[in-house]
C-alpha positions in Angstrom: -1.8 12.5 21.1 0.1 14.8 18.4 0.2 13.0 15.2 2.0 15.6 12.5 3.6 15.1 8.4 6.7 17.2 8.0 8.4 17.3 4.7 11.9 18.2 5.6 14.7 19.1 2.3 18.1 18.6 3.6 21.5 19.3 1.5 24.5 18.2 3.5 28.0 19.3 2.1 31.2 17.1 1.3 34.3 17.8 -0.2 32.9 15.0 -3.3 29.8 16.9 -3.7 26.5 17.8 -2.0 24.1 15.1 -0.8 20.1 16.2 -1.0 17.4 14.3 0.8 13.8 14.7 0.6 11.8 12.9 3.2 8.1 12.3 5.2 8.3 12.2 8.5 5.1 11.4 10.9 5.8 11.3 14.2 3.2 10.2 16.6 3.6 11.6 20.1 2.1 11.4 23.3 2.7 14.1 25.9 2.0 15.5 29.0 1.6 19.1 30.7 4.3 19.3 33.4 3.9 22.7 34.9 2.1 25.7 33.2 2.7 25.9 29.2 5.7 23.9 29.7 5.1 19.9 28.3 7.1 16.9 27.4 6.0 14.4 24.2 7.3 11.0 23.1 6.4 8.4 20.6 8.0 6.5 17.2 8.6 8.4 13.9 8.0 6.8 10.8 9.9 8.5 7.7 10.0 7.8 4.1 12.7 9.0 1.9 10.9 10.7 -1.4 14.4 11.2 -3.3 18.4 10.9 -2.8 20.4 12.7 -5.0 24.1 13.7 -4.8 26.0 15.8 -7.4 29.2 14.9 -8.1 29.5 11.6 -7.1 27.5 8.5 -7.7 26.2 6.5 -4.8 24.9 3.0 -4.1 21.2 2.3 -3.6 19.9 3.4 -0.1 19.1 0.6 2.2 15.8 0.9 3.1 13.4 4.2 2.1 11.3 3.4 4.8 12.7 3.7 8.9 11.3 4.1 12.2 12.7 6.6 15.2 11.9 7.8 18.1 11.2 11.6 18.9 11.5 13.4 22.6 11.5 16.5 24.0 10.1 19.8 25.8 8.0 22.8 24.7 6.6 25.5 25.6 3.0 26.8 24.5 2.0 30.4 23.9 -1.6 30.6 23.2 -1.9 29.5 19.5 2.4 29.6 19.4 4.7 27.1 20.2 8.3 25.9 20.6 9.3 22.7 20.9 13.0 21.4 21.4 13.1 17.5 20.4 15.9 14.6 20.2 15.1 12.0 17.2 17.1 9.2 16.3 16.5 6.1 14.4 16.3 2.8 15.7 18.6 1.1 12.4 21.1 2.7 10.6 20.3 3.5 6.9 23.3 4.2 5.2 24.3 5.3 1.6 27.6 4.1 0.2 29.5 6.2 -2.0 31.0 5.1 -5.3 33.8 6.7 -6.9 32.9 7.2 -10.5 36.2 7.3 -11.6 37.1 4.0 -10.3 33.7 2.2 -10.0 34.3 0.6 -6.5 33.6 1.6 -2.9 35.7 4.0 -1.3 34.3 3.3 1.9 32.4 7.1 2.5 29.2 6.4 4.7 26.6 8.5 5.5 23.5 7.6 7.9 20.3 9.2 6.3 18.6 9.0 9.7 21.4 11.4 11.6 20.8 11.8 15.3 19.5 15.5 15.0 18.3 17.8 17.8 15.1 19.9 16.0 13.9 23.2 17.2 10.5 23.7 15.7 7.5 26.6 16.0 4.1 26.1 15.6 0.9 28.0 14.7 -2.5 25.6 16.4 -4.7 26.5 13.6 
Protein backbone atom coordinates (compact mmCIF):
# COMPACT_ATOMS: atom_id res chain seq x y z
CA UNK A 1 0.00 0.00 0.00
CA UNK A 2 1.24 3.70 -1.04
CA UNK A 3 -0.94 6.19 0.52
CA UNK A 4 0.60 9.92 -0.43
CA UNK A 5 -0.94 14.01 -0.06
CA UNK A 6 0.08 16.01 -3.06
CA UNK A 7 -0.73 19.64 -3.14
CA UNK A 8 -0.70 20.32 -6.84
CA UNK A 9 -1.07 24.56 -8.09
CA UNK A 10 -2.27 24.57 -11.58
CA UNK A 11 -2.89 27.79 -13.88
CA UNK A 12 -4.38 26.83 -17.18
CA UNK A 13 -4.53 29.71 -19.87
CA UNK A 14 -7.60 31.06 -22.00
CA UNK A 15 -8.03 33.70 -24.28
CA UNK A 16 -10.77 35.23 -21.18
CA UNK A 17 -8.22 34.90 -18.62
CA UNK A 18 -6.18 32.48 -16.57
CA UNK A 19 -7.90 29.82 -14.43
CA UNK A 20 -5.83 28.75 -11.06
CA UNK A 21 -6.66 25.65 -9.04
CA UNK A 22 -5.34 24.63 -5.78
CA UNK A 23 -6.09 21.14 -4.82
CA UNK A 24 -5.38 17.87 -2.19
CA UNK A 25 -5.01 14.97 -3.74
CA UNK A 26 -4.52 11.41 -1.74
CA UNK A 27 -4.24 8.67 -3.70
CA UNK A 28 -4.21 5.33 -2.16
CA UNK A 29 -2.49 2.72 -4.29
CA UNK A 30 -1.66 -0.82 -4.21
CA UNK A 31 1.14 -2.22 -6.33
CA UNK A 32 3.14 -4.92 -7.30
CA UNK A 33 6.93 -5.66 -8.32
CA UNK A 34 6.79 -7.02 -11.87
CA UNK A 35 10.37 -7.61 -12.77
CA UNK A 36 13.41 -6.07 -11.00
CA UNK A 37 12.80 -2.25 -9.86
CA UNK A 38 10.19 -2.10 -12.36
CA UNK A 39 6.32 -2.03 -10.56
CA UNK A 40 2.86 -1.25 -11.40
CA UNK A 41 0.21 0.53 -8.63
CA UNK A 42 -3.54 1.18 -8.69
CA UNK A 43 -6.12 2.46 -6.39
CA UNK A 44 -8.91 5.61 -6.07
CA UNK A 45 -7.83 9.18 -5.55
CA UNK A 46 -9.66 11.44 -3.47
CA UNK A 47 -9.01 15.27 -4.18
CA UNK A 48 -10.31 18.36 -2.67
CA UNK A 49 -10.24 21.67 -4.34
CA UNK A 50 -8.63 24.38 -1.61
CA UNK A 51 -9.43 27.47 -4.11
CA UNK A 52 -10.69 28.42 -7.78
CA UNK A 53 -9.93 31.63 -8.98
CA UNK A 54 -9.91 33.02 -12.49
CA UNK A 55 -8.82 36.60 -13.48
CA UNK A 56 -10.59 38.13 -15.90
CA UNK A 57 -13.74 36.53 -16.02
CA UNK A 58 -16.25 35.57 -13.37
CA UNK A 59 -17.33 31.94 -13.06
CA UNK A 60 -20.15 30.01 -11.59
CA UNK A 61 -19.78 27.98 -8.33
CA UNK A 62 -17.79 24.69 -8.90
CA UNK A 63 -19.94 21.55 -8.63
CA UNK A 64 -18.56 19.64 -6.13
CA UNK A 65 -14.99 20.50 -4.11
CA UNK A 66 -14.74 17.08 -3.25
CA UNK A 67 -14.19 14.04 -6.22
CA UNK A 68 -12.85 10.66 -6.52
CA UNK A 69 -10.41 9.11 -9.44
CA UNK A 70 -8.63 6.52 -10.20
CA UNK A 71 -4.61 6.51 -10.54
CA UNK A 72 -2.43 3.74 -12.67
CA UNK A 73 0.70 3.31 -13.81
CA UNK A 74 4.47 1.99 -13.98
CA UNK A 75 7.72 2.98 -12.19
CA UNK A 76 10.81 2.36 -11.81
CA UNK A 77 12.83 2.35 -8.35
CA UNK A 78 16.45 3.39 -7.85
CA UNK A 79 17.54 2.76 -4.40
CA UNK A 80 15.93 5.73 -2.36
CA UNK A 81 14.85 7.39 -6.16
CA UNK A 82 11.99 6.89 -8.14
CA UNK A 83 9.99 7.59 -11.26
CA UNK A 84 6.75 6.85 -11.70
CA UNK A 85 4.54 7.42 -15.00
CA UNK A 86 0.69 7.42 -13.97
CA UNK A 87 -2.88 7.83 -15.83
CA UNK A 88 -5.59 9.60 -13.44
CA UNK A 89 -8.96 10.40 -14.31
CA UNK A 90 -12.03 11.15 -12.39
CA UNK A 91 -14.89 9.03 -12.13
CA UNK A 92 -17.63 12.39 -12.54
CA UNK A 93 -17.12 15.32 -14.29
CA UNK A 94 -16.71 18.56 -12.15
CA UNK A 95 -17.16 21.36 -14.22
CA UNK A 96 -16.93 25.25 -13.84
CA UNK A 97 -19.17 27.41 -16.01
CA UNK A 98 -18.04 30.65 -17.16
CA UNK A 99 -19.98 33.85 -16.93
CA UNK A 100 -19.48 36.68 -19.05
CA UNK A 101 -19.34 39.70 -16.77
CA UNK A 102 -20.32 41.96 -19.29
CA UNK A 103 -23.43 40.27 -20.01
CA UNK A 104 -24.26 38.29 -16.80
CA UNK A 105 -25.36 34.93 -18.54
CA UNK A 106 -23.65 31.78 -19.58
CA UNK A 107 -21.64 31.68 -22.54
CA UNK A 108 -21.45 28.14 -22.53
CA UNK A 109 -17.27 27.87 -21.72
CA UNK A 110 -16.73 24.55 -19.71
CA UNK A 111 -13.86 23.43 -18.15
CA UNK A 112 -13.48 19.92 -16.13
CA UNK A 113 -11.35 20.56 -12.96
CA UNK A 114 -10.61 16.83 -12.85
CA UNK A 115 -8.76 16.76 -16.53
CA UNK A 116 -7.66 13.30 -17.59
CA UNK A 117 -3.85 14.02 -17.06
CA UNK A 118 -0.89 11.66 -17.49
CA UNK A 119 1.70 12.71 -14.34
CA UNK A 120 5.38 12.04 -14.36
CA UNK A 121 6.55 12.21 -10.80
CA UNK A 122 10.11 11.56 -8.75
CA UNK A 123 10.49 10.55 -5.47
CA UNK A 124 12.99 10.70 -2.60
CA UNK A 125 11.92 7.28 0.15
CA UNK A 126 12.89 9.17 3.15
Amino acid sequence: MRPELVYTNTTSGYAEGDLKIQKLDLPVLVGTKIIGPLHAFIGPSFQYLLDTECSGITFDIVENDFTVGLNLGVGVNLGRFGIDLRYERGFSENEVNFINSNITTLTGDRVDTRPDQLILSFSLKI
